[in-house]
C-alpha positions in Angstrom: -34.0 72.3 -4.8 -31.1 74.7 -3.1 -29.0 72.7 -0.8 -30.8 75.3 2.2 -34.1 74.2 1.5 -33.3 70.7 1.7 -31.1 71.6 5.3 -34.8 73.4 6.1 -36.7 70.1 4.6 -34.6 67.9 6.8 -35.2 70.0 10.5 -38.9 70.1 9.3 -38.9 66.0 9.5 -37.4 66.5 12.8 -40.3 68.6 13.7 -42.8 67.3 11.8 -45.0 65.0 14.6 -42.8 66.3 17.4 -44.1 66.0 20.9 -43.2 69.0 22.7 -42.1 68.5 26.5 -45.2 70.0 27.8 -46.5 67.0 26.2 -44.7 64.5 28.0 -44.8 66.4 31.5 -48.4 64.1 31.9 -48.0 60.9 32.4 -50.8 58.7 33.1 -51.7 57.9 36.6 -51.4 53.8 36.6 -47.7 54.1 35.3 -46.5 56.4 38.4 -46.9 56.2 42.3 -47.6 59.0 44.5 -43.9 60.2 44.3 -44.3 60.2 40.7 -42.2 56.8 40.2 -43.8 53.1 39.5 -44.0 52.0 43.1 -40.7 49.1 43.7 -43.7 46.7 45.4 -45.8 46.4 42.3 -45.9 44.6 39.4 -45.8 46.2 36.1 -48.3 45.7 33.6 -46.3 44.4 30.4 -47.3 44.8 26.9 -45.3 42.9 23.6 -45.3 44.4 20.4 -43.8 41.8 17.5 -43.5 38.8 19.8 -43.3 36.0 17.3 -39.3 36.1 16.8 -37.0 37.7 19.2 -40.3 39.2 20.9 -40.8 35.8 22.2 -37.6 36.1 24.4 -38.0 39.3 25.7 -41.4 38.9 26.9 -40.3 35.6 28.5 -37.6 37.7 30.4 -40.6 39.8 32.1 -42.9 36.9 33.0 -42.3 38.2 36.6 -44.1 41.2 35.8 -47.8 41.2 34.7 -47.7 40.4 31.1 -51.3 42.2 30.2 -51.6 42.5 25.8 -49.8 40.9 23.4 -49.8 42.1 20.0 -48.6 40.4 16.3 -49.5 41.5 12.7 -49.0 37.3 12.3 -50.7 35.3 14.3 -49.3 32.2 13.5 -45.7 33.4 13.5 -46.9 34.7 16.9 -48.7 31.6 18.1 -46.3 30.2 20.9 -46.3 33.4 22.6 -50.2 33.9 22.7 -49.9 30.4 24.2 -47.9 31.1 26.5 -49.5 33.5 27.9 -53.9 32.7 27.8 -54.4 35.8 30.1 -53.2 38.2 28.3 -55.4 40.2 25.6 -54.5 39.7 21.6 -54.4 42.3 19.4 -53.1 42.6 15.5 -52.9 46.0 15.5 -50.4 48.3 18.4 -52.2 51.5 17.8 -55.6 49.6 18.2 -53.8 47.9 21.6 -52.4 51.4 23.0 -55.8 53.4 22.6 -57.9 50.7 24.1 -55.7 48.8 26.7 -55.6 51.8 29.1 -54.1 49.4 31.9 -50.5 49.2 29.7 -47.4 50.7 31.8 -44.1 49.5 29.7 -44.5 47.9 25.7 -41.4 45.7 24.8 -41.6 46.3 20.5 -39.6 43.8 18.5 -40.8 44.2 15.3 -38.9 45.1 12.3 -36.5 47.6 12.1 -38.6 49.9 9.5 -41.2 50.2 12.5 -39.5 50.6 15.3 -39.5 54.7 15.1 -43.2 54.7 14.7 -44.0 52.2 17.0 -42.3 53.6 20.1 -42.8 57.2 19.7 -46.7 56.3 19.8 -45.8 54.6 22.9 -43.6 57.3 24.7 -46.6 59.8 23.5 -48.9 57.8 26.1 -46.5 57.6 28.8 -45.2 54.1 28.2 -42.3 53.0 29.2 -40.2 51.3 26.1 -38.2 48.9 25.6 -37.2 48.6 22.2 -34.9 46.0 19.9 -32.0 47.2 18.2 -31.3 49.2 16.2 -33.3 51.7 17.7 -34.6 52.8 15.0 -34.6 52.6 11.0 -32.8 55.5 9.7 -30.4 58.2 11.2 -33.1 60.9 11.0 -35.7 58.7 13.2 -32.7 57.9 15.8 -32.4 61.7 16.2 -35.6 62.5 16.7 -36.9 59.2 19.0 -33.6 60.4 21.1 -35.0 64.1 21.3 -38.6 62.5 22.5 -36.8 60.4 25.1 -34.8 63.1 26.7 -38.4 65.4 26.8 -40.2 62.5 28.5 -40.6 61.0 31.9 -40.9 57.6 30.5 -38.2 54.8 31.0 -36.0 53.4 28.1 -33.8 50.3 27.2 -32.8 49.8 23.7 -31.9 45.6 23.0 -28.2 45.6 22.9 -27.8 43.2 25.7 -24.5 43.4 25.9 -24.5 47.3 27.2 -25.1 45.8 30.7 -22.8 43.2 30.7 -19.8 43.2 32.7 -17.1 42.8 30.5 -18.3 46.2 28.7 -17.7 47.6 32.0 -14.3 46.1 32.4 -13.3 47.2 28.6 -14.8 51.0 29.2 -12.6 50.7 33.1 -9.9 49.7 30.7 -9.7 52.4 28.8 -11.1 55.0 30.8 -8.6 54.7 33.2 -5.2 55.0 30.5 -4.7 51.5 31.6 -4.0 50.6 27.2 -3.2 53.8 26.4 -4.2 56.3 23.6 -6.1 54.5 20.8 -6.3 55.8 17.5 -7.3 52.4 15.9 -10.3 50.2 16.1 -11.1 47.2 13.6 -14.6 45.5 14.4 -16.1 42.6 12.3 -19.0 40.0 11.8 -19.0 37.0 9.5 -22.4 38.0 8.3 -24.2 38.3 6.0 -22.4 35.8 3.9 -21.3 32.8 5.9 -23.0 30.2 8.3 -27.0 29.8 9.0 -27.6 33.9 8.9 -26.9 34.4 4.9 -30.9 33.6 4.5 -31.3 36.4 7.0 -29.0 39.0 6.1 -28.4 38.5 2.6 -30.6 38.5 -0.7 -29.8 35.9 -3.1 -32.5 37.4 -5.8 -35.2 39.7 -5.9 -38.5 38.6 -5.0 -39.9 35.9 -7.5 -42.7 34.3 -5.4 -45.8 36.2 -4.8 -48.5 34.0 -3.5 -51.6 34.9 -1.5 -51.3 36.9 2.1 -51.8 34.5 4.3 -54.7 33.8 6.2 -52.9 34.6 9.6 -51.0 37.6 8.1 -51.9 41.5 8.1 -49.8 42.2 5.3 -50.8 45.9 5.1 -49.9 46.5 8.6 -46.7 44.4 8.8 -45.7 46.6 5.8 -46.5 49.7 8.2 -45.0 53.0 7.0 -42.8 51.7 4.2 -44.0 51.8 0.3 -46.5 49.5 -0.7 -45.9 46.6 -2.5 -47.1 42.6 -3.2 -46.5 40.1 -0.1 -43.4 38.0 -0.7 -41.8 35.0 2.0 -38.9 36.7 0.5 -39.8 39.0 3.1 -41.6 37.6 5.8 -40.7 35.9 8.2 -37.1 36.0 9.1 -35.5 37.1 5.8 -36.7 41.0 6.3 -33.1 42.4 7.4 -31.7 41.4 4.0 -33.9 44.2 2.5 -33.0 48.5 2.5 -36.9 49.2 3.0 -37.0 47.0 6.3 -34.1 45.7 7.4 -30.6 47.3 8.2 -28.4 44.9 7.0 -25.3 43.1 9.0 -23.6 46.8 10.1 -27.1 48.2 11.5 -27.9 44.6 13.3 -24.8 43.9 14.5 -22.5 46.8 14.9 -25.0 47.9 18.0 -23.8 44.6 19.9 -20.1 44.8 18.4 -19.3 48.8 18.2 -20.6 48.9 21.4 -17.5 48.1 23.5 -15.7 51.0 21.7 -18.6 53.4 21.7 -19.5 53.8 25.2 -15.7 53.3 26.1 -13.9 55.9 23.8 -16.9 58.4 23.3 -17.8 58.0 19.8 -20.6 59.9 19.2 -19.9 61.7 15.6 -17.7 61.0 13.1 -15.8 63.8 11.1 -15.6 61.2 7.9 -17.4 58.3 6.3 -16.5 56.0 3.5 -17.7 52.8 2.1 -16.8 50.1 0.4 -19.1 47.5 -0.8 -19.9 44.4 -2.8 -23.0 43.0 -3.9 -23.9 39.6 -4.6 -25.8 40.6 -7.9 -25.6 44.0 -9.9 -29.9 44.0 -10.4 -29.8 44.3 -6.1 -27.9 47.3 -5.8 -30.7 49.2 -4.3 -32.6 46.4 -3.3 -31.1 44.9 -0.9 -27.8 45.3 1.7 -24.5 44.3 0.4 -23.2 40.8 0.4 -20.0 42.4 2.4 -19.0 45.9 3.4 -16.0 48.0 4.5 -16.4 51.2 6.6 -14.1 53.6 7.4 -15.3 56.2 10.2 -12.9 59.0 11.2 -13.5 60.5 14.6 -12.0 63.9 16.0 -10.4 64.9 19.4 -12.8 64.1 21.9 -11.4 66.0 25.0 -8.5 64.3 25.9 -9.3 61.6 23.2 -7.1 61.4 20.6 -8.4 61.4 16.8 -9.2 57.5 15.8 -9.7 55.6 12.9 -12.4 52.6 13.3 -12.9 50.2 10.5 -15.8 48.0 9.8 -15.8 44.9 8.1 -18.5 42.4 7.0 -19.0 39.3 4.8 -15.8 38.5 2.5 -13.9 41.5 3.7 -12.0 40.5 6.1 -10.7 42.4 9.2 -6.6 42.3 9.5 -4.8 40.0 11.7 -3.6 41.2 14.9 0.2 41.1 14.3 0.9 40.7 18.3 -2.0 37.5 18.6 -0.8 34.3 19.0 0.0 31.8 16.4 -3.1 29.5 15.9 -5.2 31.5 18.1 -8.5 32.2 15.8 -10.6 35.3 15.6 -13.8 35.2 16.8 -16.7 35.0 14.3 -17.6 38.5 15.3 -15.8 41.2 17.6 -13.5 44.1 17.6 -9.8 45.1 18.7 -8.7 48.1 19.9 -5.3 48.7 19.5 -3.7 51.3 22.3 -0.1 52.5 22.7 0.0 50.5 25.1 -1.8 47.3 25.5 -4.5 45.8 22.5 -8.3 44.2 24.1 -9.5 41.5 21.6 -13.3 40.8 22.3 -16.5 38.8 21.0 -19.7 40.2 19.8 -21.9 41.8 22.5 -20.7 43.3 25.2 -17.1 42.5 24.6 -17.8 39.3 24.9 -14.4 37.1 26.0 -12.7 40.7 26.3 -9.0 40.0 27.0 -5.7 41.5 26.9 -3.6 40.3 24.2 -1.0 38.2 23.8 -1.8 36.4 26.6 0.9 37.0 28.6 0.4 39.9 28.6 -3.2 39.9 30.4 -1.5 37.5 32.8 0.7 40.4 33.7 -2.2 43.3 33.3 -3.0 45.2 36.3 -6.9 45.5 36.3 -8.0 49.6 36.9 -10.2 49.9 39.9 -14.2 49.5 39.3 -15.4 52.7 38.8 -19.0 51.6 36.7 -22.1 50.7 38.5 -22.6 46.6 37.7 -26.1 45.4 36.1 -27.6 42.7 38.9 -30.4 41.5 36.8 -29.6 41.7 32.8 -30.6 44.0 30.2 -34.0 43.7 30.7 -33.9 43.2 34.3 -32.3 46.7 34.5 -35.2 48.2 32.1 -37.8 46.7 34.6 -35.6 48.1 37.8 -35.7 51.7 35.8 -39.7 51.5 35.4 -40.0 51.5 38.7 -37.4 53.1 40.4 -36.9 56.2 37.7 -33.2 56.0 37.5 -32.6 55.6 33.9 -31.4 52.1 32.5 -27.7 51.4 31.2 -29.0 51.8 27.5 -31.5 54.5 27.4 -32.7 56.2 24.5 -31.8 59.7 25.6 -28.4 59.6 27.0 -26.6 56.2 25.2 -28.9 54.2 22.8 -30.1 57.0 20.3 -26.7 58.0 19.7 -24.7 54.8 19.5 -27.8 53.8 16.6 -27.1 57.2 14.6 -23.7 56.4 14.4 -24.1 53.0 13.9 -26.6 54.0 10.7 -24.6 56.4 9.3 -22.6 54.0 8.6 -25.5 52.0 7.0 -26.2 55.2 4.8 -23.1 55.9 3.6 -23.1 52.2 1.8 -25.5 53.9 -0.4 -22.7 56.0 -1.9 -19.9 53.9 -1.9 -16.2 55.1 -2.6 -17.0 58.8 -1.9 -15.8 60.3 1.2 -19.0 61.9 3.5 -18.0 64.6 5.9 -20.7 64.6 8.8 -22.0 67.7 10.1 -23.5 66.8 13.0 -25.3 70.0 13.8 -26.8 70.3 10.8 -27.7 66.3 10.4 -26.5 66.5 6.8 -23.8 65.0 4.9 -21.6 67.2 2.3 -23.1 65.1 -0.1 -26.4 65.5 -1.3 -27.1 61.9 -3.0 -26.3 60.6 1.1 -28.8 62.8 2.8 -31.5 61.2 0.9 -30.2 58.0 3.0 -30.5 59.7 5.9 -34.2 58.9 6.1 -36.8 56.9 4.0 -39.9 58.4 3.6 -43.1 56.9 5.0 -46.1 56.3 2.9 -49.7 57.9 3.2 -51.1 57.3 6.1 -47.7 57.0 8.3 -45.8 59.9 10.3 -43.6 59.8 12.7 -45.8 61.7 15.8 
């Protein structure tokens, strides 16, 4: 196929299942008050969507609200949460929940990444308000698109990088924003996983599947595979070990580098990248293709970004190991995972989300560091404490789909995509959502099987 048919194949997939904004301008009349808002006073009527792992958390953090359906493909996995909450209706399947549970105003979805895309634009479609786990989405070309629905809808958005509206992120972005560290043309961000502590099980495949025994009892198999290619049930899969796997997961970059690349994101305006390259290493050869990497380096090249200068930002997972600091203190360690962004003229050290511990370094030199003023609205009531304020207020939440979290995940997964061609540069077009490299763009998205579209 010519290199334009497959530019016209990819902007049909951006199409295909597309809700228009006429589509969105009608928005059910339980989500909105007569000012066309959720009115402050009332409770909203919460539904969870995958609430047996991290699901369980965030449905906890809206107890406040009414929490009205609860669905799980596993209902064992999903047991403490039903539970936990007697009132609320159980369902196995979401597109059964959303059809018949007209009462629904906001769906928190923590499923696995490979149905995130699906999941959400169903619920946007119907008005919901989303709040969805990161990464937003699966692929690059789902991120894209799920951004495009958000910005056409009149629904409110949050995607799970709790860190986003923390106040250290503020105080990095104030940081830099202001020319308080000067230009940076260098970032280096790392994670210990997938190959070190109590995550390898999560992130990492040791083998590929060798144990097939019965679906459980308590399992929907079918639908926990949802629109990825069919194949046999596996614990290699389910639970917990999912992320380890290309078809479901999005390995240690995709997971973590929404918490970690955050920080520089948001504060430097890195949106698209000129330049990717990868590096990679696999715990087995018979993997490759299989599963994510055992560790991973990636190299993203930005451009001038207004007054921006050009910068470099590496990525480092597993055994490769991300450079010293030469200016950090002897015996100081580096966090597990975090980033440091080197300006002309002061360097921020920070933890994993949010900029966690974010500090001037040496030292002595934050001791002597005059803070910027505070120029960023602050979060009062977390993450998805801000979501909640958005659904009823309407002013859009610190990590919205449209104007923050669908970007920040399709940079984030290019990076994810380009592991699939390793050691070959990938210049980005980002108008034309294509690589220069024809064996990447088929990385760009995974198809779904029959039966699955995303729209």
């Amino acid at each position: 196929m010519s290199k334009t048919r497959k530019h016209v194949s990819r902007r049909s997939f951006l199409k295909t299942g597309a809700v228009s904004a006429a589509a969105f301008s009608i928005v059910p009349g339980h989500v909105v008050g007569a000012d066309g808002q959720t009115p402050p006073s009332e409770k909203l009527n919460i539904a969870g969507i995958g609430v047996g792992g991290m699901g369980r958390g965030n449905i906890g953090a809206c107890r406040k609200e009414n929490i009205v359906a609860l669905c799980d493909v596993d209902s064992a996995y999903a047991g403490r949460t039903f539970d936990a909450y007697p009132q609320a209706k159980r369902y196995t399947d979401y597109r059964v929940m959303l059809e018949k549970q007209k009462d629904i105003a906001g769906v928190v979805i923590a499923t696995p990444d490979h149905t995130h895309a699906v999941i959400t634009l169903a619920a946007m479609q119907l008005g919901k308000h989303v709040f969805c786990q990161k990464p937003l989405t699966h692929t690059v070309l789902e991120a894209h698109k799920i951004a495009e629905a958000a910005r056409a809808s009149k629904v409110q958005t949050q995607m799970g990088n709790q860190g986003h509206s923390s106040e250290s992120i503020r105080m990095v972005r104030e940081w830099i924003q202001s020319g308080s560290i000067g230009d940076v043309k260098q970032v280096h961000a790392w994670t210990d996983r997938p190959d070190k502590g109590p995550w390898y099980a999560n992130f990492a495949a040791r083998d590929l599947p060798q144990d097939f025994p019965p679906v459980p009892d308590t399992l929907d198999w079918d639908l926990w595979l949802g629109p990825a290619q069919d194949r046999k049930y596996s614990p290699a899969y389910h639970p917990f070990k999912w992320r380890a796997w290309l078809d479901f997961g999005t390995g240690a970059l995709g997971d973590m580098g929404c918490h970690i690349l955050d920080p520089a994101c948001w504060g430097l305006d890195l949106v698209n990248p000129s330049s990717i390259i990868a590096e990679v290493k696999h715990h087995k050869p018979e993997l490759k293709g299989k599963a994510y990497p055992i560790a991973a380096t990636v190299t993203y090249e930005f451009p001038q970004r207004g007054k921006l200068c050009p910068l470099t930002l590496k990525w480092h997972d597993g055994v490769y190991q991300v450079p010293r600091p030469p200016m950090l203190e002897e015996g100081r360690n580096l966090p597990a995972s975090g980033a440091v962004i080197y300006g002309e003229k002061e360097t921020i050290l920070h933890g994993s989300h949010g900029a966690g511990g974010a500090r001037i370094i040496p030292e002595d030199r934050m001791k002597n560091f005059q803070q910027p003023e505070k120029t960023i609205p602050r979060v009062k009531d977390g993450h998805m404490g801000d979501w909640l304020r958005a659904c009823k207020d309407g002013n859009p939440a610190s990590s919205n789909f449209a104007e923050y979290a669908g970007q920040l995940t399709e940079m984030v997964l290019l990076g994810v995509a380009a592991q699939r061609v390793p050691a070959v540069k990938l210049n980005w077009n980002a108008e034309r959502l294509e690589f220069d490299n024809e064996e990447a763009n088929k990385h760009l998205h995974t198809p779904y099987r029959k039966g699955w579209s995303l729209g």
